[in-house]
N, C-alpha and C positions, 0 to 999 in steps of 0.2 A: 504494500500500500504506500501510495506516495502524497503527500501533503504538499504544494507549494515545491521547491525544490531539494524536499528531506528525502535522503536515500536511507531505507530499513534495515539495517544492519548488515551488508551485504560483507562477507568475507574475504579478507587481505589473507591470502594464502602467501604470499610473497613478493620480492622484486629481483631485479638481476639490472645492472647497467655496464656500458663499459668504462671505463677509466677516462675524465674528461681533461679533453687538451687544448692546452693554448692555440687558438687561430695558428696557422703554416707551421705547426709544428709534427706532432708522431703522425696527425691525419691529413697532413696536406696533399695528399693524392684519393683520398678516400672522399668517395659520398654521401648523401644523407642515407639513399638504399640498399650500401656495405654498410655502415653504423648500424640504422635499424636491424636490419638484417642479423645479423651479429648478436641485438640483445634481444631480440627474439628466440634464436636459437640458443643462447644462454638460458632460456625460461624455459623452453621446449626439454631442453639437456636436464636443468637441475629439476624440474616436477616430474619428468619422464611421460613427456604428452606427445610422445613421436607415434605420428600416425592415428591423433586424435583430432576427431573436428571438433573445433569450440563453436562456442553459440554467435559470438564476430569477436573481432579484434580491431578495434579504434585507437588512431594515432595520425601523428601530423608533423610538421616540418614548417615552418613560418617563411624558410628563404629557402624557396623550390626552383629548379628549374623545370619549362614546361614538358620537358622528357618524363617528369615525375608527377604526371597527375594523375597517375592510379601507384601512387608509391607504397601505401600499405599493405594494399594486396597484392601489389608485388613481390615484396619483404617477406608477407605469410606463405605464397608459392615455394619462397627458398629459406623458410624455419622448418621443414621437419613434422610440418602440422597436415592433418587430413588437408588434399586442395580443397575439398568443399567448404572452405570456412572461411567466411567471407571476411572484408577488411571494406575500413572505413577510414579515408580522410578526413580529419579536421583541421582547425585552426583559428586560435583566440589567442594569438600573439604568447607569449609569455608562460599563457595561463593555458597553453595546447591541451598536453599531457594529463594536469590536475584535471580541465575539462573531459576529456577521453575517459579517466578514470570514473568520473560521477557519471558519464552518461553510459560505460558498460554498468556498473552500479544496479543507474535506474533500470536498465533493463531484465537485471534479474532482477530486482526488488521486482515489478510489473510481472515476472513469471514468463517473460518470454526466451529468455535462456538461463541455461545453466551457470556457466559459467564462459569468462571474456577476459584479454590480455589489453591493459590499456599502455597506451605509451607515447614516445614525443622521440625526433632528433634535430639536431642542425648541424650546419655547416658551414661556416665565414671562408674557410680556405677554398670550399667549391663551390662559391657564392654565384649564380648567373650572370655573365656578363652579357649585355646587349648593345646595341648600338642606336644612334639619333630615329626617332619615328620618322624623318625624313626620308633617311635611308629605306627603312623599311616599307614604306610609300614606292619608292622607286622602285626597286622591287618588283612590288605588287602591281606595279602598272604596266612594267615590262611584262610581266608573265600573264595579265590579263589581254597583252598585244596577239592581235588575232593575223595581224602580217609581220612580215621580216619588218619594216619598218617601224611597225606601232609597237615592238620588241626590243628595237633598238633604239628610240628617239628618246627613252628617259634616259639613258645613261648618259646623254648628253649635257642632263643637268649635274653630273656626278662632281661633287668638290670633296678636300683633303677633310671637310668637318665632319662629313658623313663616316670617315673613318676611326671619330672620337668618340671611344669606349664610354658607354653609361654606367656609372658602378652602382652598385644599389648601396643605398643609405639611410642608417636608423632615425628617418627625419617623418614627424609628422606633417602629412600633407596639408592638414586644415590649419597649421600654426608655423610651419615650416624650420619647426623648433627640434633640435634632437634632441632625445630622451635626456641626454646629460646637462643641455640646454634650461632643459623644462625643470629640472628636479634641482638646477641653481636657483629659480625661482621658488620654490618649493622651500628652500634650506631659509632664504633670505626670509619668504611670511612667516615662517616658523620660529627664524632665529637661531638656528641651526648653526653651530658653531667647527668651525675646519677641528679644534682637538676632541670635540662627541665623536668626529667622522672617522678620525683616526683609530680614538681607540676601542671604535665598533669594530674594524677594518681588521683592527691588531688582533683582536680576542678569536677572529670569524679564524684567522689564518693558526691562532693556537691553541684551538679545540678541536679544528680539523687535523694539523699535525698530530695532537695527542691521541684523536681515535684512529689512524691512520696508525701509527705506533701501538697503542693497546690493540690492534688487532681488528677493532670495531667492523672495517671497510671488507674484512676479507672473503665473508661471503656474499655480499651487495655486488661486488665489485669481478668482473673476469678480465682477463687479459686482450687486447688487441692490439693487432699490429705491432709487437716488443712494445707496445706500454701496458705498467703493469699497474701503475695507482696514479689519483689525479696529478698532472705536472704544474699545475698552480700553486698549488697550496708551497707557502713559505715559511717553514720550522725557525728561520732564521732574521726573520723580518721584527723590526723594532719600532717604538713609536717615534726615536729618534731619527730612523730611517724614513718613517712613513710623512716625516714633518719636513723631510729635504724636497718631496714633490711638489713641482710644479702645479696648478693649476691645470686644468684640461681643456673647461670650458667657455671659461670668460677668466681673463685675465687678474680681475678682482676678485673670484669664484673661491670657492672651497670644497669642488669634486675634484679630485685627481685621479689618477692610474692607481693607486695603492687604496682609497676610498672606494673605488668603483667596481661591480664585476667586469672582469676581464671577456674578451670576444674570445669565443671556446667552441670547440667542436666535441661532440657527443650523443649518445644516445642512451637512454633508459625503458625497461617495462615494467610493469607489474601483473601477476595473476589476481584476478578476484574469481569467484564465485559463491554459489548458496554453502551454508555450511555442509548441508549433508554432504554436497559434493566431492567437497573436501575430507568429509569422512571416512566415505564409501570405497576412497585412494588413499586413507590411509596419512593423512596428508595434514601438517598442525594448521591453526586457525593465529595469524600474528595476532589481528587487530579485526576492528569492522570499522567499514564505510560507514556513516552514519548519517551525518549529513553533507549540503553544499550547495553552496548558492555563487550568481554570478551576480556583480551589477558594474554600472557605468558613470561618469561624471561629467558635466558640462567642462572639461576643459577648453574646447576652442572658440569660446567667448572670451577667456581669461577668468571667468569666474572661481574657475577650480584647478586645484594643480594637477597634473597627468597623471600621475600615480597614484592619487589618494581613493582612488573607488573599492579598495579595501576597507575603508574606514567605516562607506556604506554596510559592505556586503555583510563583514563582521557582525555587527548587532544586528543585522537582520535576520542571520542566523539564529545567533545566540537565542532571539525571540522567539523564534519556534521549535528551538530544542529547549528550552525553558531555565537555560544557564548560565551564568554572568562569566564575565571574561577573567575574572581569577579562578574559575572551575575547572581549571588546566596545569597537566603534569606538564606538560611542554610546549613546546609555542616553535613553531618553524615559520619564520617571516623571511618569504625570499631577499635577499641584500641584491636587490637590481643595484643599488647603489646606499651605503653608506646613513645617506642625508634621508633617503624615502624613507628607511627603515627607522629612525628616531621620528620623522615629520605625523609617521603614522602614529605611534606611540605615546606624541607628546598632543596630538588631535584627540585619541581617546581618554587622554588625561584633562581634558578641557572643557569645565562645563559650560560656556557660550557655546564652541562648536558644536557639541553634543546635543544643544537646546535648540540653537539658531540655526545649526546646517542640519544634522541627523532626527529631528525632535524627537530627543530621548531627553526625559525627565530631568537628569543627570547625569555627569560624567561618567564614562564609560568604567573611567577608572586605571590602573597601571596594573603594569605584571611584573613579576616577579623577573630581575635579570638572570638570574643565574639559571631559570630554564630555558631563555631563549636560544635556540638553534646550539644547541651543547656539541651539536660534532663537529660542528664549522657551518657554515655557511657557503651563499653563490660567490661572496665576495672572495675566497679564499678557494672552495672549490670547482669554480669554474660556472658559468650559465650557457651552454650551450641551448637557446630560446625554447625551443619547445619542451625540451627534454627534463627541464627542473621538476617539474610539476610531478610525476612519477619518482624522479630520486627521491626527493621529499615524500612522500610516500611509502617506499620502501623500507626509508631510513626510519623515521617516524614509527611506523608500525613496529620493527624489530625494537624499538627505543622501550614500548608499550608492552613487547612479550619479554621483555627482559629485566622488566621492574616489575616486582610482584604487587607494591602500592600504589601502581600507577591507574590510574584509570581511562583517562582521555587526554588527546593530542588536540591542537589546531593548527590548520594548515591557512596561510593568508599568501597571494600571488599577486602582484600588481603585475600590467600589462600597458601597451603600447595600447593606444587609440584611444586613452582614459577608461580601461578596464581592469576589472579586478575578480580574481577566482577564489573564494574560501571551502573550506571541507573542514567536517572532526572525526577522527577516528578515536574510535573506545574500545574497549576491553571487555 
C-alpha cells in the first residue's frame, strides 16, 4: 500500500559498486555501459541471480551519449541476468539512483514485482562531445539534397567555427549559473563561512579514510579496471592544506576544489525486494525502504537557492512517516558541495525559514554531528552524478545491520534543476 510517496517497507537485500574515480583517471577509456555493467554483474555474482529474471531493473546516467539511450537494458543483457528482465532509464540529475531505488521500491510495495536492482553511473572522462547546431544543420541539409547539387551546395557554407567542439557543462540553462556558481550564492544568504566549508571537507575525507582502513568498504566495494578502492579520498589532507585553496568560483567565493565534490567517474546498485523473497534465497534483510519523496524549488527567479529542495522534501516526509528529524541513527547528506550541506542544516535550524518558507510550526530543528555521513562523504569519496544515490544506500543500510540500537537512516540528495531526493531506511 502506498500513501503519497511512502514506500512499505520494501527490503534492502544489498549493494555492490565499483570503486569511484577521479575524472581521466583509472576510467578514462571506460563508459557509463562498462561501469554499469560491471556493478551489475557484481550484484548478479554476490546474491547468485545468474540466470534469474527480476521483476525490472531501473537506473540512469545524467551525461549520456545518444549511443546510450536504451543503456540499462543494455547493461542487464551483459549482467548474467535472465534477458527477459527488463531495464529502465531514468534520470533526476543527482538524485538518478536514490530515484530508481524508490520507484523499484514502489513497485513491489504495489505487488507488481518481486523483486528489482536499482542503480545510477556516470562519466566526465567519456563525456559526449558535439559540435555547433550549425554544423549539424549543414549536415542535414546536404543529406536531405535530392541532386548532386542540393548535396553539395551547403558545404559551401562550411567555416573553421563549425569545427569548435561543444563540451557539455554543469550550467543551468534557466540561470546560466553553474552549480558551484549557484551554491556561492547559497553560502553568502546563509553566511556560510570558507573554515565551516573546510572542516566539513576535512572530517568527509577522514571518516572515509578511516572506514576504508577499518575495512568498512570491502564488501560494498569490487575491483575495476586495477582500481581497487575510491582514488579521492585523502588520508593525508589537513585543514591547513584545505585553507591554501584557491577559490573556484568567484574570486571573493569560498567553494574550492578541497570544499567541493570532485568530477568522478562510477557506478553503483543495489538489490531490493519483498522480504519473503529474500527469505525463500536464503538471503539477510540489511535495512527497508520505507519511505521517499521528491520535491523542487523556485530557483530560477532567484527566489530560492538551487540546492535547497531538500529542505522541502525532508519534513515533508518526516510528516507522513510521523517522525521528527532527530528520530535518526544517521543522516547521509550528499556533500554536492561543502557550503549546500551546512546551508541545508542551518535552514532547518531556522524558525523564520521553517514558518515563512516550509510553514512548519517551528524549527525543524538540528542533528546531531557526529552521525552525519560517519564513513565519509561525496566530498571525499567521489560523486560520480547518478551513481551517489544507490552508494548511499548500500552504505546506509549495512550502517543499520550493523548497529544493533540502531533503528533508522535518512537519506537527503540535492540535485541540479533545483531538485531534491529524500528516503528513510529502518530496521
Amino acid at each position: 500500500m502506498l500513501v503519497g510517496s511512502v514506500v512499505k517497507r520494501v527490503a534492502i537485500v544489498g549493494g555492490v559498486r565499483i570503486p569511484f574515480a577521479r575524472a581521466y583517471s583509472a576510467y578514462a577509456t571506460a563508459s557509463n555501459q562498462d561501469m554499469l555493467t560491471a556493478a551489475f554483474r557484481a550484484v548478479v555474482e554476490r546474491f547468485r541471480l545468474q540466470g534469474e529474471r527480476l521483476g525490472d531493473v531501473a537506473a540512469g546516467a545524467v551525461i549520456k551519449h545518444s549511443r546510450d539511450y536504451s543503456l540499462v537494458r543494455e547493461c542487464v543483457l551483459s549482467s548474467g541476468l535472465d534477458p527477459h528482465t527488463p531495464g529502465l532509464d531514468m534520470q533526476r540529475a543527482c538524485g538518478t539512483s536514490l530515484e530508481a531505488a524508490i520507484d523499484i521500491g514502489n513497485k513491489i510495495a504495489l505487488g507488481q514485482i518481486e523483486v528489482g536492482i536499482a542503480g545510477g553511473t556516470d562519466s566526465i572522462s567519456d563525456a559526449p562531445i558535439v559540435y555547433p547546431r550549425s554544423y549539424q544543420q549543414l549536415l542535414l541539409a546536404s543529406y536531405r539534397g535530392r541532386t548532386a547539387w542540393q548535396r553539395a551546395a551547403p558545404w559551401f557554407g562550411l567555416r573553421p567555427k563549425h569545427f569548435k567542439p561543444v563540451l557539455p557543462a554543469v550550467v543551468e540553462p534557466r540561470t546560466g549559473l553553474s552549480m558551484g556558481q549557484s551554491t556561492e550564492l547559497m553560502a553568502k544568504q546563509w553566511h556560510i563561512t570558507r573554515a565551516e566549508q573546510d572542516q566539513l571537507a576535512y572530517d568527509s575525507h577522514v571518516k572515509a579514510a578511516a572506514a576504508w582502513r577499518a575495512g568498512f568498504y570491502d564488501d560494498l566495494v569490487v575491483p575495476c579496471l586495477g582500481l581497487k578502492s575510491d582514488n579521492n579520498v585523502r588520508s593525508d589532507t589537513t585543514l591547513e592544506k584545505l585553507a591554501q585553496l584557491r577559490p573556484s568560483f568567484a574570486a571573493d567565493g569560498t567553494l574550492t576544489a578541497g570544499n567541493s565534490t570532485p568530477l568522478t567517474d562510477g557506478a553503483s546498485a543495489v538489490l531490493l525486494a519483498t522480504p519473503e523473497w529474500a527469505a525463500k534465497r536464503g538471503l539477510p534483510v540489511l535495512a527497508y525502504l520505507t519511505h521517499g519523496k521528491a520535491w523542487a524549488v523556485d530557483f530560477a527567479t532567484g527566489k530560492e537557492g538551487l540546492l535547497m529542495a531538500p529542505t522541502y522534501a525532508v519534513p515533508a516526509m518526516l510528516r507522513e512517516a510521523g517522525i521528527t528529524l532527530q528520530d535518526f541513527d544517521y543522516y547521509e547528506i550528499h556533500e554536492a558541495f561543502a557550503a549546500q550541506v551546512l546551508c541545508t542544516l542551518k535552514a532547518w535550524e531556522s524558525a523564520d525559514y521553517c514558518r515563512d518558507v516550509l510553514g512548519l510550526p517551528a524549527a525543524l530543528g538540528s542533528i546531531d554531528r557526529a552521525k552525519l555521513n560517519v564513513r565519509g562523504g561525496s566530498v571525499a569519496l567521489g560523486h560520480p552524478f547518478a551513481a551517489t544515490g544507490t552508494r548511499i544506500v548500500a552504505s546506509l543500510a549495512k550502517l543499520l545491520a550493523g548497529d544493533a540500537s540502531a533503528k533508522r537512516g535518512l537519506i537527503s540528495v540535492c540535485t541540479a534543476g533545483g531538485m531534491g531526493v529524500s528516503a528513510i531506511l529502518e530496521r
